[in-house]
N, C-alpha and C positions, 0 to 999 in steps of 0.2 A: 504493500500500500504506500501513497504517497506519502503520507504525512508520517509512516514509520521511517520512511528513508528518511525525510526532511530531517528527525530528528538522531538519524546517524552520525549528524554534523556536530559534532561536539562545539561546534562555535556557534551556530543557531542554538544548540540548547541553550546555551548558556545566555545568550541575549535575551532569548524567550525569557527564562525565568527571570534576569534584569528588568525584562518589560514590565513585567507581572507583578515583582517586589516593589518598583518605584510609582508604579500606576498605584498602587494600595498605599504606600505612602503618602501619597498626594490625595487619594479619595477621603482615606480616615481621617487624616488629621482636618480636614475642610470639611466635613460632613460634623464633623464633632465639636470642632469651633463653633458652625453654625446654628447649632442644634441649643449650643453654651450662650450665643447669641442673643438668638429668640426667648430664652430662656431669662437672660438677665433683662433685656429690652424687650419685655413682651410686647405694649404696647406701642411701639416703634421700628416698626418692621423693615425702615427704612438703613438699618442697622446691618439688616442680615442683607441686603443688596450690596451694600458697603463691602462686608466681605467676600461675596463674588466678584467686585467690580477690584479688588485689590490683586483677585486672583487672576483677571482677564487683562486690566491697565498694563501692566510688565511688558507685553507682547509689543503693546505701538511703542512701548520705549527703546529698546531693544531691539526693536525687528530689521536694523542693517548689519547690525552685527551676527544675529542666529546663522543665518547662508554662508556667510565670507568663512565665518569661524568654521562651520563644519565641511568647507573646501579646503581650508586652506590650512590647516592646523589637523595634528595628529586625533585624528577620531574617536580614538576607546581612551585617551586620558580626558577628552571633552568631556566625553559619557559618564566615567568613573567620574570626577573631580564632579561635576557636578553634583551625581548624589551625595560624595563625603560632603560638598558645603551644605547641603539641602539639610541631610543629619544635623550638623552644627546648627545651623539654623532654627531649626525643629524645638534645640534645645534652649536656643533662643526664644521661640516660643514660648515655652516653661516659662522662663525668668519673668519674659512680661506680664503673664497673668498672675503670678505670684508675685509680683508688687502692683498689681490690678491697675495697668496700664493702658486701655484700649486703643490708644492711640501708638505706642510702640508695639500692639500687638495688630494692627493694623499692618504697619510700617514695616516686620517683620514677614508678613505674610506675600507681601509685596515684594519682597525682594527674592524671599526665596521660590515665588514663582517667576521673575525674573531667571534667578540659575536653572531654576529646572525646566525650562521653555530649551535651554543647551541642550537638555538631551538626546531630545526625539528626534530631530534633524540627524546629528552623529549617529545614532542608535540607527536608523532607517538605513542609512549612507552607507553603514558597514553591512547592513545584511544584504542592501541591492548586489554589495562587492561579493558576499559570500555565497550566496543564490543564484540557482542558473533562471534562467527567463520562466520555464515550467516552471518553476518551485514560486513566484510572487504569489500566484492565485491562490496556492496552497496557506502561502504564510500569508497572507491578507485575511483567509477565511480563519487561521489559526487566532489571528490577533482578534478577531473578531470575537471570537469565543472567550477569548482572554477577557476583553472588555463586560462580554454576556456576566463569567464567570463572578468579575469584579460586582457587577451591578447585585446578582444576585446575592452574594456573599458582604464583598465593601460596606453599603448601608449597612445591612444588619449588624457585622460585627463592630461598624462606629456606633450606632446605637445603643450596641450589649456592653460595649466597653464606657462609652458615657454613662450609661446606666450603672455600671457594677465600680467603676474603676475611676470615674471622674475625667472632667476634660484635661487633665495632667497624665494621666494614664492611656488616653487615647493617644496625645501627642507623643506620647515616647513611644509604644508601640509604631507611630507614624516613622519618628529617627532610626531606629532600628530595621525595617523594612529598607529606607535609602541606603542604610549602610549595607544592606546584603547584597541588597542591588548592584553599588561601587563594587564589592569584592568581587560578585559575579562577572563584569566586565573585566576586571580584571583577570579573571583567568582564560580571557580569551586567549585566542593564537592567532591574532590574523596578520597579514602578509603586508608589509608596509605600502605596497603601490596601492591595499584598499584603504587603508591607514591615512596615507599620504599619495591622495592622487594625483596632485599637482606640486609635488616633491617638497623638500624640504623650505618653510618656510620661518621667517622671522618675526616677533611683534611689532619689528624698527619697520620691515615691509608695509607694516597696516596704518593706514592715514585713512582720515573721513571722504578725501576724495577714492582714495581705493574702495573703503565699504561702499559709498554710493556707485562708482563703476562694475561689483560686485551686482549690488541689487539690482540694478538697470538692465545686465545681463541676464539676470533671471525672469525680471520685468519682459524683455525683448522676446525671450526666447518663448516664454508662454506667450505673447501675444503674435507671436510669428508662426503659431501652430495651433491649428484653430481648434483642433479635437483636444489640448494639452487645454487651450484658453476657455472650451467649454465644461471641460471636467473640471476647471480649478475656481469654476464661478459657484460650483455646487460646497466650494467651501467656505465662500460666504456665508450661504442658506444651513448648513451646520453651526455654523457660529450663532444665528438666531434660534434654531433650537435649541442649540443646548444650553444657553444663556433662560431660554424662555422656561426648559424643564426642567436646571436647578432650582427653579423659587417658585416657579406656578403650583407645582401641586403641591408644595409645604405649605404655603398661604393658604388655597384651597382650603385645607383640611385645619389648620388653624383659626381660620378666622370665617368658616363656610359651613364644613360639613361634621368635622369631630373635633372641636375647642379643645374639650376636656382630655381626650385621649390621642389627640392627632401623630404623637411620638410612639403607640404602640402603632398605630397603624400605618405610619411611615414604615416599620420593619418590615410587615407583612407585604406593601407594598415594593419593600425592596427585594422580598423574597418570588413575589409575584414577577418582577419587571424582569428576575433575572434569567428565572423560566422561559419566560418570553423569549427574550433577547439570546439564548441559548438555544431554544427551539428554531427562534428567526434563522439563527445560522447556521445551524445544520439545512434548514430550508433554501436557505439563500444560494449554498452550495452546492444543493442538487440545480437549482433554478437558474444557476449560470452554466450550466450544462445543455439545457435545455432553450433558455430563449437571450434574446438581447438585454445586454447587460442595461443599457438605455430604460429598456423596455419595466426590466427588474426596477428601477431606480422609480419610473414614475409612479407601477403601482404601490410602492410603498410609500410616496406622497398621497398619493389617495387614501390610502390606508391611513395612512398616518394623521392628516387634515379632518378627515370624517371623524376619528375617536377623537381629536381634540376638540374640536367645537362641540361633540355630544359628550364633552366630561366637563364642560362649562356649564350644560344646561340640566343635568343630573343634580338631583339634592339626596341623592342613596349611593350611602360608603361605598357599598360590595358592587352596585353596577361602576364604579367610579375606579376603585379597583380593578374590573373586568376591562375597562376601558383604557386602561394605563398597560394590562399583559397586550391588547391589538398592538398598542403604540411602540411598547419595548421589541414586541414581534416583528413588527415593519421596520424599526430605524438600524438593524444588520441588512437588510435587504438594500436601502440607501446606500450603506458603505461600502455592499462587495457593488453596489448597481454602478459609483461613482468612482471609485477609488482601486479595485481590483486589479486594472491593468496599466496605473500611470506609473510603477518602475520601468516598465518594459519599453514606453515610449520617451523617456527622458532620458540624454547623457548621463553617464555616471561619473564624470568630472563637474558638473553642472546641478547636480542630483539637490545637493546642498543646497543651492541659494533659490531654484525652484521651491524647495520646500520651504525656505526662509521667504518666501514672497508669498507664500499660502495661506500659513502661519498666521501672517497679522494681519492676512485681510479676514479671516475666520476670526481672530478674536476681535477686530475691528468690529464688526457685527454683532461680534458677542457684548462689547462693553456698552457698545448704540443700544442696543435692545436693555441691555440691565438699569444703563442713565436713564431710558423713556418707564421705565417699570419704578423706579427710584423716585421718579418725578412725579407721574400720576396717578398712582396705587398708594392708599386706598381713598385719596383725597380727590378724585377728578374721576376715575374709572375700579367698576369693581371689579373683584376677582374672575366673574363669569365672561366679562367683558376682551379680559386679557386673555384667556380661552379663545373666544370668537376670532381674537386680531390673530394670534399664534397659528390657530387652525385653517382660517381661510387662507395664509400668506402659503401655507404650503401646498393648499388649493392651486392656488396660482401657479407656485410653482411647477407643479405637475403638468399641467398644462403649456408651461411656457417651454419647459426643456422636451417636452415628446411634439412641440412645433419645432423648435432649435434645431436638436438630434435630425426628426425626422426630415425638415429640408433639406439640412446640409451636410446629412453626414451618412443617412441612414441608406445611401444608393454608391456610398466610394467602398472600394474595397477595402479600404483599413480599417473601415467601421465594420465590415461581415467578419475579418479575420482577427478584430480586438475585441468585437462587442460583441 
């Protein structure tokens, strides 16, 4: 089978489980804070946006340097060094909220989403190096499951740990995961030309006019390749989801449908989503087997659009529930519909600053969408309201990329032989 070979590669394993340890670092510790949040600013919900928007802002800071750095610079000490600062950091956390800081614990959160934005770029760049063209779809679908895996498991165990252990005990659990992560890359093997594909460079080499000639080339190159320029617009539209479905359905259920108990029912929800989102990808799998990858992507907009607008206008838990597993079901289908075959189409000296040009226009998205939810909620627009906007824009978009796709793309041959 494929994916037992896949993981014959002692270097894919090893990133794999990097991926796995440092995504769970990043879930716990932000699921638990938020949760600490709402918690101490109940009535200020404007609070727990705050904390998303700390974890999305880092990206447009940032985002000339993520590409150049993961071309130009050795890749697995990116990867690694990142998570050891992210650990530090972590502990950083600690200290802030044990002298009850919220403002340095803001500030900290922010930065170390800053480092850890380093790592996905490097971490991606080395497997493109390590993986033949066959093995992407496998590991797209792998990573996918990973993500399924997290959702199902992540919530729940920052919940069971905020609940038993305190939000000092989640955050160190969170340090601990980065750090195994670092070691994990670390014991990679990999061959310096994937390492260093544009050979050995220096930091005296890096100027802001080099980072900006960097970006611009990744700039160019997606927009000089129209099937690269349409896949990479779909990561925009990811950045308003997932901005929209960290807080929508915590709100929801706090201030909507379960006041009193919304924190149990966040787990079960998180246990539900992750079902879903497991099930979606084993689905999504066989489905890119079978039909256009295009085709994959818009019905899981429809999928996805329909349960969100009818989980706006729901006022029962368990139908509200039922309607969060469609959504968690369809948004693997999105991923492998969009994302599946863009190593295979991009240079692998260039891979880097593609990705660095992704990056921040997805959390660009993501922080527009968390500012307008910041702003208007609950003083201008309700909860069921921001449902409605959430749900119909992916209406749209459904619509807009199966006109896109099917114009322009769906009669060339790179589209029957990639899609």
């Amino acid at each position: 089978m494929d994916i037992i070979r896949i993981f014959k590669n002692k270097n894919y394993t090893y990133l794999f489980l990097a991926n796995v340890t440092s995504s769970m670092g990043n879930k716990i510790g932000l699921i638990a804070f938020t949760l600490y949040i709402l918690t101490r600013f109940s009535s200020q919900p404007i609070f727990a946006t705050i904390t998303e928007l700390m974890y999305s802002l880092p990206m447009l800071v940032i985002f000339l340097f993520i590409g150049a750095v993961a071309d130009r610079f050795d890749r697995k000490k990116i990867a690694s060094w990142a998570d050891f600062i992210c650990a530090f950091l972590s502990l950083g956390l600690l200290f802030s909220i044990a002298i009850d800081s919220i403002v340095l614990s803001f500030f900290i959160i922010f930065v170390r989403s800053a480092v850890s934005n380093f790592f996905g770029p490097a971490q991606r760049a080395i497997m493109q190096g390590i993986l033949t063209e066959k093995e992407y779809p496998v590991a797209t679908g792998l990573n996918q499951m990973v993500n399924s895996i997290l959702i199902l498991v992540g919530s729940s165990i920052s919940i069971f740990l905020y609940w038993h252990i305190g939000i000092e005990g989640a955050i160190l659990v969170d340090a601990i995961s980065y750090l195994v992560s670092g070691l994990l890359i670390q014991l990679c093997n990999i061959k310096v030309e994937i390492r260093l594909p544009n050979g050995e460079k220096s930091w005296k080499d890096v100027s802001i006019v080099a980072l900006l000639s960097d970006f611009s080339k990744g700039v160019r190159y997606i927009w000089n390749n129209k099937l690269v320029l349409a896949i990479s617009s779909a990561f925009f539209l990811f950045g308003i989801i997932n901005a929209g479905y960290a807080l929508i359905p915590t709100y929801a259920l706090k201030y909507k449908l379960a006041p009193e108990s919304y924190e149990t029912v966040l787990l079960w929800m998180g246990i539900v989503s992750g079902v879903g989102s497991l099930f979606g990808s084993v689905v999504g799998s066989y489905l890119a087997t079978k039909m256009k990858l295009y085709h994959i992507a818009v019905l899981s907009l429809i999928i996805m659009g329909s349960s969100v607008v009818f989980s706006g206008l729901t006022n029962n838990v368990s139908i509200f529930i039922l309607l969060d597993f469609f959504i968690s079901l369809a948004f693997p289908l999105l991923n492998i519909g969009f994302g599946g075959w863009l190593p295979s189409l991009v240079d692998p000296k260039i891979i880097g600053r593609v990705y660095g040009c992704l990056t921040p226009m997805m959390m660009l998205s993501h922080s527009v969408t968390l500012g307008i939810i910041a702003v208007t909620f609950p003083v201008y627009i309700s909860v069921s309201f921001l449902f409605f906007i959430h749900g119909t824009c992916m209406l749209l978009a459904a619509i807009f990329y199966y006109y896109i796709f099917q114009k322009n793309f769906a009669n060339k041959r790179v589209v029957e032989q990639q899609m």
